[in-house]
C-alpha positions as CSV (number, residue, x, y, z in Angstrom):
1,X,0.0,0.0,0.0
2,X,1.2,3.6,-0.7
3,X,2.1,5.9,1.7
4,X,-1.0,7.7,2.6
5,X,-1.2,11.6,0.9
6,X,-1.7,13.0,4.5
7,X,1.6,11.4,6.2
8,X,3.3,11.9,3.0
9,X,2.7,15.7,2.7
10,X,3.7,15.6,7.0
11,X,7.0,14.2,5.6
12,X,7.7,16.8,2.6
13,X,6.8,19.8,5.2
14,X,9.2,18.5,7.6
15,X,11.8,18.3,4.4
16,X,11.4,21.6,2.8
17,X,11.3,23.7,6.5
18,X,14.9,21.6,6.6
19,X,14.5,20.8,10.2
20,X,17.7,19.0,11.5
21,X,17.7,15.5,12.1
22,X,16.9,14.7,16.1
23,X,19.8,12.9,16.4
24,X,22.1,15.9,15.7
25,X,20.6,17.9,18.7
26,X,20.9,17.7,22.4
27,X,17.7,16.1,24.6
28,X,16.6,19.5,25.6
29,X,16.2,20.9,21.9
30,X,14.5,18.3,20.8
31,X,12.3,18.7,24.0
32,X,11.3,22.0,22.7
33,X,10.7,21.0,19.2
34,X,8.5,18.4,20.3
35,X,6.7,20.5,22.1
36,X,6.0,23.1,19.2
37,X,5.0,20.5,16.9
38,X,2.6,18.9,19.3
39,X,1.2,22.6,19.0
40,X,0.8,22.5,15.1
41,X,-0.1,19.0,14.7
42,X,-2.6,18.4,17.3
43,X,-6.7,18.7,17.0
44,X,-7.7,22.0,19.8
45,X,-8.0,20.7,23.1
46,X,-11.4,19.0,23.7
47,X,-13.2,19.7,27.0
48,X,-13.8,17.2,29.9
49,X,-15.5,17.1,33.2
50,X,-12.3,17.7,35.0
51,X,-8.6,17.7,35.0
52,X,-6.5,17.6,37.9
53,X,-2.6,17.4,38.2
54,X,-0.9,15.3,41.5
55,X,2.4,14.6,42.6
56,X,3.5,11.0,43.4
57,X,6.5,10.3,45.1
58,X,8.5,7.5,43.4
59,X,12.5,6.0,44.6
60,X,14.8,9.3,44.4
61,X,11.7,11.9,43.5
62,X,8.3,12.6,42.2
63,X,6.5,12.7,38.9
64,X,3.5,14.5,38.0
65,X,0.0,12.9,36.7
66,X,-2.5,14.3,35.2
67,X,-6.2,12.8,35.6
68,X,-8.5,13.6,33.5
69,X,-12.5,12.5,34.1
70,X,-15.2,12.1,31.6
71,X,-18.7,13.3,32.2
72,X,-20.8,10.7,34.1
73,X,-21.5,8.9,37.7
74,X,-19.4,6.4,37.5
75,X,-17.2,4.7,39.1
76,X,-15.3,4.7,35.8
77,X,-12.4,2.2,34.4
78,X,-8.8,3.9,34.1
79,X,-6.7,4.1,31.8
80,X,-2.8,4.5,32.7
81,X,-1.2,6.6,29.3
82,X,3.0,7.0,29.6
83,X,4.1,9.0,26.5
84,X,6.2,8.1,24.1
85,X,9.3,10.5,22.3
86,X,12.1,7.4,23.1
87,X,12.1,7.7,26.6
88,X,14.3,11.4,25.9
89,X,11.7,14.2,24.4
90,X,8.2,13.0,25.6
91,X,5.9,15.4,27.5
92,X,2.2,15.1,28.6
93,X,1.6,18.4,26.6
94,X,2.2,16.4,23.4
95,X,-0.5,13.5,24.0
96,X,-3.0,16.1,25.9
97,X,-5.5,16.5,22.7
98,X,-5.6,12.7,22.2
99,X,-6.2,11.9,25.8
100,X,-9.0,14.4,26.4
101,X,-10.6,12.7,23.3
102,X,-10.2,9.0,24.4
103,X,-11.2,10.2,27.9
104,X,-14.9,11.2,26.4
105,X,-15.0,8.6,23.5
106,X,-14.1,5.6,26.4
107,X,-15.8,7.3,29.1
108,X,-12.9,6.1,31.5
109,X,-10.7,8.3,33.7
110,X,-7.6,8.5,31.8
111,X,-4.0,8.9,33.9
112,X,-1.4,10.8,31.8
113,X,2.3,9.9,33.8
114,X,5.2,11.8,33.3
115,X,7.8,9.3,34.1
116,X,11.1,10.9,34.5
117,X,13.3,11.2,30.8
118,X,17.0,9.6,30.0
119,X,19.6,10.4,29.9
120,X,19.4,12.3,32.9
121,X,17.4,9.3,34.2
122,X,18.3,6.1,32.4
123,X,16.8,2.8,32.4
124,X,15.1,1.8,34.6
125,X,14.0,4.5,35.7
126,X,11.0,5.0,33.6
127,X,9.9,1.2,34.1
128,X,9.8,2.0,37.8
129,X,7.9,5.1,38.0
130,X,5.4,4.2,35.2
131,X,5.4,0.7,37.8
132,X,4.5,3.1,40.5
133,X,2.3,5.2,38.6
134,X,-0.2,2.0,37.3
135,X,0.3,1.2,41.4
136,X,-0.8,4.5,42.7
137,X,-4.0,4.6,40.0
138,X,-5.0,1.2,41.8
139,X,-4.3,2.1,45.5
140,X,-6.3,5.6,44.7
141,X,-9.3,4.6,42.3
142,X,-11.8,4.7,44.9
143,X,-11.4,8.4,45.4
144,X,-10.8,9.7,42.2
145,X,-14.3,8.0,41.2
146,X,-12.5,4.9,38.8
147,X,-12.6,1.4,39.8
148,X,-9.8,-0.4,40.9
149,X,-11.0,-3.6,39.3
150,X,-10.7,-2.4,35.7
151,X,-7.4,-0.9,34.7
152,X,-6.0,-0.7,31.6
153,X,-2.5,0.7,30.8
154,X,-0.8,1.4,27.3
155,X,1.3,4.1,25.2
156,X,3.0,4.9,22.1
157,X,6.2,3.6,20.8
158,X,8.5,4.3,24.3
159,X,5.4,4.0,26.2
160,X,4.5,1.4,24.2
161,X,7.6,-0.6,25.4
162,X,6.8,1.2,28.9
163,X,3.4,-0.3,28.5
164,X,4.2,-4.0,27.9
165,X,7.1,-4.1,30.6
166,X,5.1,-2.9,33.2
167,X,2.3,-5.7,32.5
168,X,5.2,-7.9,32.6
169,X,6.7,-6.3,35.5
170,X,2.9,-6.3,37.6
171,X,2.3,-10.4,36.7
172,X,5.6,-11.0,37.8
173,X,5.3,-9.1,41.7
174,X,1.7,-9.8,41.2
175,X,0.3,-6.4,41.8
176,X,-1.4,-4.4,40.9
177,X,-3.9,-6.1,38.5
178,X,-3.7,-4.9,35.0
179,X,-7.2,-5.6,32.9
180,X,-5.7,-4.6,29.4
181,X,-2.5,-3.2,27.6
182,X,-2.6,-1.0,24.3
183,X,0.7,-1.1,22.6
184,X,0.8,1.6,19.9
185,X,3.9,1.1,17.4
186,X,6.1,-0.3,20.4
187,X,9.6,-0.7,20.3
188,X,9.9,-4.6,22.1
189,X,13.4,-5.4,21.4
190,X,16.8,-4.0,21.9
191,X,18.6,-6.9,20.9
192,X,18.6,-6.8,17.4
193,X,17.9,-4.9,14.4
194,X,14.7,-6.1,12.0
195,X,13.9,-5.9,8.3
196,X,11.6,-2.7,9.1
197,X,14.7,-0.8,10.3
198,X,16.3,-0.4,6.9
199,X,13.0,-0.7,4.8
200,X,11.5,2.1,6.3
201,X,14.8,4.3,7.6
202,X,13.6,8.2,6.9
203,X,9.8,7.6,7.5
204,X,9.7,10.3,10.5
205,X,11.9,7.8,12.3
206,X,15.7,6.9,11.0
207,X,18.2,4.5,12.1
208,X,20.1,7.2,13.6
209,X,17.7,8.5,15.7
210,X,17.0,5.5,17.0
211,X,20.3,4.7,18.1
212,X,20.7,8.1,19.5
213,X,17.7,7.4,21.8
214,X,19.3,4.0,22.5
215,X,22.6,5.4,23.8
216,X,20.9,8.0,26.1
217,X,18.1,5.4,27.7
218,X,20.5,2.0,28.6
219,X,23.4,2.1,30.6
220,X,24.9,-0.6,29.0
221,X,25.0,-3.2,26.4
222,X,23.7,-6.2,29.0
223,X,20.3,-3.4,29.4
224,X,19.5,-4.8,26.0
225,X,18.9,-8.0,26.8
226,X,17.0,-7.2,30.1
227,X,13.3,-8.0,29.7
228,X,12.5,-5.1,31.5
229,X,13.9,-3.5,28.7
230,X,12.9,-5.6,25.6
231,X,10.1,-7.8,26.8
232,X,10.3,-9.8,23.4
233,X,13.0,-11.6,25.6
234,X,11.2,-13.2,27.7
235,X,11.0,-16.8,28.2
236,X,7.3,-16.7,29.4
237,X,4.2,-14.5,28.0
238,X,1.7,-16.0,29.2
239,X,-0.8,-14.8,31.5
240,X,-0.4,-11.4,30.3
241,X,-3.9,-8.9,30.3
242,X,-5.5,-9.0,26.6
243,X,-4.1,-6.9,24.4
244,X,-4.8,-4.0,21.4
245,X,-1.5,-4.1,19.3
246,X,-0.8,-2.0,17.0
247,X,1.3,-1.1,14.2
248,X,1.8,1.4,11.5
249,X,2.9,0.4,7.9
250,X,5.9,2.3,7.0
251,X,7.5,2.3,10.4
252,X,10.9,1.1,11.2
253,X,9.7,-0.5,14.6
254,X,7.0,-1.8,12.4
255,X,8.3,-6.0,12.7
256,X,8.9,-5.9,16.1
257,X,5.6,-4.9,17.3
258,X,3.9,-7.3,15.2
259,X,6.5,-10.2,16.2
260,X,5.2,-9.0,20.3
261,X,1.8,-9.6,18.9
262,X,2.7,-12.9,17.6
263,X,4.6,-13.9,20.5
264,X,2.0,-12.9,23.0
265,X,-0.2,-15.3,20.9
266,X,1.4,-17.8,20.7
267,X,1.4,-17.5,24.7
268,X,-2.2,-17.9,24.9
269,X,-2.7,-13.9,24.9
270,X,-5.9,-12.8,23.9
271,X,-4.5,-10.2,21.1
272,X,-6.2,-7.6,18.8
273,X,-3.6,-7.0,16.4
274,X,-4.0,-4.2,13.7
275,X,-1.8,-2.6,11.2
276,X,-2.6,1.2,9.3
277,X,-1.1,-0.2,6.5
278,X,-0.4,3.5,4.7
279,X,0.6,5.3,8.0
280,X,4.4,6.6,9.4
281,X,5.2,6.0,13.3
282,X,4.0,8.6,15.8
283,X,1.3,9.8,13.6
284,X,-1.3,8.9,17.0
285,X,-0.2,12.6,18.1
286,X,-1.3,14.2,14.5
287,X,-4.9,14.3,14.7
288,X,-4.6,17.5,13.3
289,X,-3.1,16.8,10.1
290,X,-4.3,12.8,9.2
291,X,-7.0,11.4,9.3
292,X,-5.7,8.1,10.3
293,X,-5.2,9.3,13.8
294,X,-8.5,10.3,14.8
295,X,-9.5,6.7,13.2
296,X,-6.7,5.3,16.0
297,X,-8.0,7.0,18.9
298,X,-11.6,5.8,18.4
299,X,-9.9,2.0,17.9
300,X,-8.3,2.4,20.9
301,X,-11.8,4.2,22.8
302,X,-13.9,0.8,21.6
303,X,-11.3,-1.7,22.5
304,X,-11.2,0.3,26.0
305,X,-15.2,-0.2,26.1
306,X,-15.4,-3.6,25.5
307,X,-12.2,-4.7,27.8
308,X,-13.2,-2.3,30.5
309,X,-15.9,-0.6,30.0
310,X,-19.2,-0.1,32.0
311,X,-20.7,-3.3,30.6
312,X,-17.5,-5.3,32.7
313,X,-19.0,-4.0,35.7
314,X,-20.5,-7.2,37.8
């Protein structure tokens, strides 16, 4: 399938402004450029009943969530977000339009974390406080109006990978219980490099980029074979929560999300697997600009309903 008009006319703007490749500038310029093209890319801010912002404490700090709630009586499912950006340039500002829109179109309480960035916090520190944020949104559901009993977690590419660790991370201490996981274009596997890598190198994401995230989020080479790190690795998938998995066409991590999705069926996973055949990685954020995203976000708000919606309750 061809590159769909909308992400390829993303990719031509970003060409003729001459923007400078992300692995050529420091974390906090590409920080700021992220968030100036979550401004331009971005559908206006939808309202919801409420948003409020808390401080958690986690080992050697604090990170900030933001909760937003849906209109309703409730109690309400959650729905645990962590960002993507590689684990370096993420922000809760960038993924603010799409969250407000899955928080009405799901009708669950949906927690934003802003887990603390490499490299001035490498792996894994991220794991851990997106660990303790999923922990915290079970411990306090009662009083922000969600139920503890249906949580679902997910996130983009880095907290995509953030995503599936953590359910990995919660079966194996057994706590807190995890309902779902949506894994949006996740990367799954440090270990090795896959077909996707080269085919689609310069679709948004290049080889180089990639790398560059790489170098600031592990400490070491041994990180890339921690499962923590690259669940893929695992021995044993099973008893994992259900799963939305999903890919974009003409995306470098493209293969290794889909080979997670294989692997958690093959497990005995209950999997929803789904590929936008014509799209580029990231393009969840660009409701603004394509089409495709604002498809995504509704995918994501149904499979939310039927995992754990209001029907689940009883």
């Amino acid at each position: 399938m061809s590159l769909h008009p909308q992400a390829k006319s993303f990719l031509d703007c970003l060409k003729s402004r001459g923007a400078p490749p992300i692995h050529t500038l420091t974390p906090e310029e590409n920080r700021e450029g992220s968030r100036i093209m979550s401004k331009r890319t971005a559908l206006p801010p939808e309202p919801v009943a409420a948003v409020q912002e808390r401080f958690i404490p986690v080992e050697n700090g604090k990170i900030k969530l933001r909760i937003y709630t849906p209109e309703g009586k409730g109690p309400f499912p959650v729905f645990v977000h962590f960002y993507g950006g590689g684990w370096v340039i993420g922000n809760m500002d960038a993924v603010d339009s799409p969250l407000r829109i899955l928080t009405n179109q799901a009708q669950c309480i949906v927690i934003s974390a802003g887990y603390r960035l490499a490299p001035e916090h490498k792996f894994p520190t991220a794991v851990n406080d997106c660990y303790q944020a999923v922990k915290w949104a079970f411990e306090n559901a009662p009083e922000l109006n969600g139920d503890p009993g249906r949580i679902a977690i997910g996130g983009e590419s880095a907290g995509g990978n953030l995503a599936a660790v953590v359910s990995l991370m919660a079966r194996d201490r057994g706590s807190p219980p995890i309902s779902y996981q949506v894994l949006i274009y996740p990367c799954t596997d440090f270990s090795r490099e896959y077909p996707s890598y080269s085919k689609f190198n310069g679709y948004f994401l290049t080889l180089e980029d990639m790398q560059y995230f790489d170098n600031h989020y592990l400490r070491t080479e041994e990180d890339r074979k921690n499962i923590y790190a690259s669940p893929i690795l695992a021995e044993n998938l099973s008893n994992l929560p259900p799963a939305l998995v999903i890919t974009a066409g003409y995306d470098p991590l493209h293969d290794e999300g889909e080979a997670y999705a294989r692997r958690l069926k093959e497990a005995g996973v209950e999997v929803t697997y789904y590929c936008y055949e014509d799209m580029i990685h990231g393009f969840f954020s660009y409701a603004g600009l394509m089409d495709k995203a604002k498809d995504l976000v509704a995918r994501i708000a149904r499979s939310l309903q039927t995992s754990i919606g209001q029907a689940k309750q009883g």
